[in-house]
N, C-alpha and C positions, 0 to 999 in steps of 0.2 A: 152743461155739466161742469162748469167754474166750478172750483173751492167744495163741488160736493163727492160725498162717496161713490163709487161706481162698482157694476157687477163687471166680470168677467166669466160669460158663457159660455162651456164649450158641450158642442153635444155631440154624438155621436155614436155607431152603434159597434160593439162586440164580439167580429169572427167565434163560432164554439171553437173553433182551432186555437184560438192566440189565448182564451178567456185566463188558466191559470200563469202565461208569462206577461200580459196584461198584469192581472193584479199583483204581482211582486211588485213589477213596475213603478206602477201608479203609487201603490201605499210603500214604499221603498225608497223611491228616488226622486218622480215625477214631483206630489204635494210638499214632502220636505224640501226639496231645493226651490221650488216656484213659492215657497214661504218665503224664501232668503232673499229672493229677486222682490219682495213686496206686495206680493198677493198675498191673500186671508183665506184660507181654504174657511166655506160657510155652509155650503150645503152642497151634497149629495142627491140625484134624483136614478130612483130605476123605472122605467114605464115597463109594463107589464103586458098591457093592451094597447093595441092601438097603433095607428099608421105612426108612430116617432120616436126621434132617437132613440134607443134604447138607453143610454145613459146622459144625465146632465148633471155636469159639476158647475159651481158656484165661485168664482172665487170674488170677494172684494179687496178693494185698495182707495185712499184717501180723496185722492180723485182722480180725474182723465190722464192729467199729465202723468202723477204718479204709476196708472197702468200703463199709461204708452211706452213709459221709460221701460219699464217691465216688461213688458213685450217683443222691444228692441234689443231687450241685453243679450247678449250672448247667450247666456245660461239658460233663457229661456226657452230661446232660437232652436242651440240644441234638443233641448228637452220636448219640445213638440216636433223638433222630426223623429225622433224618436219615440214619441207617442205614435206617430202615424204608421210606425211598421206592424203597432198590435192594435187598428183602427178602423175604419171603413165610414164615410159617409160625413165625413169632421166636419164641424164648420165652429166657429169663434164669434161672438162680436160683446163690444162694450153698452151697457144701457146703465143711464139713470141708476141708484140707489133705491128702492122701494122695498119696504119692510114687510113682503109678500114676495109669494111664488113669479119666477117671472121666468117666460120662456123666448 
């Protein structure tokens, strides 16, 4: 993952209790500030059907090191513990760049 793009996966699914203080959140505070830290918000997924997360966000960065930094900052820190209060089932990880769905 040298010198290449990487995703940043986070999936996870949507208490109906938390759903509208969830999304002030997310499109409010959450994608804007994790822009500032170096992430690229890319894509958005909702499953509909089916045993998985219910949602998966995308975000890219230049490469590994630049997400890890990202990761690590403060800003960020904060910002997914407080994702996790309107969350259930989180999980995260860095993969490859691939110009396709990737879960």
């Amino acid at each position: 993952m040298n010198n290449q793009p990487v995703k940043l996966l986070l999936a996870y699914d949507i208490p109906e209790q938390a759903q509208e203080t969830y999304y002030r959140f997310v499109t409010g505070e959450f994608v804007p500030q994790v822009n500032h830290v170096g992430l690229e918000l890319a894509e958005v997924w909702e499953t509909v059907y089916g045993a998985y997360p219910r949602r998966l966000i995308v975000f890219v960065a230049t490469d590994a090191a630049a997400c890890k930094q990202a990761l690590q900052s403060e800003r960020f820190q904060r910002l997914e513990k407080k994702l996790l209060r309107f969350v259930k089932n989180y999980s995260k990880r860095m993969v490859p760049y691939k110009n396709q769905f990737q879960f």
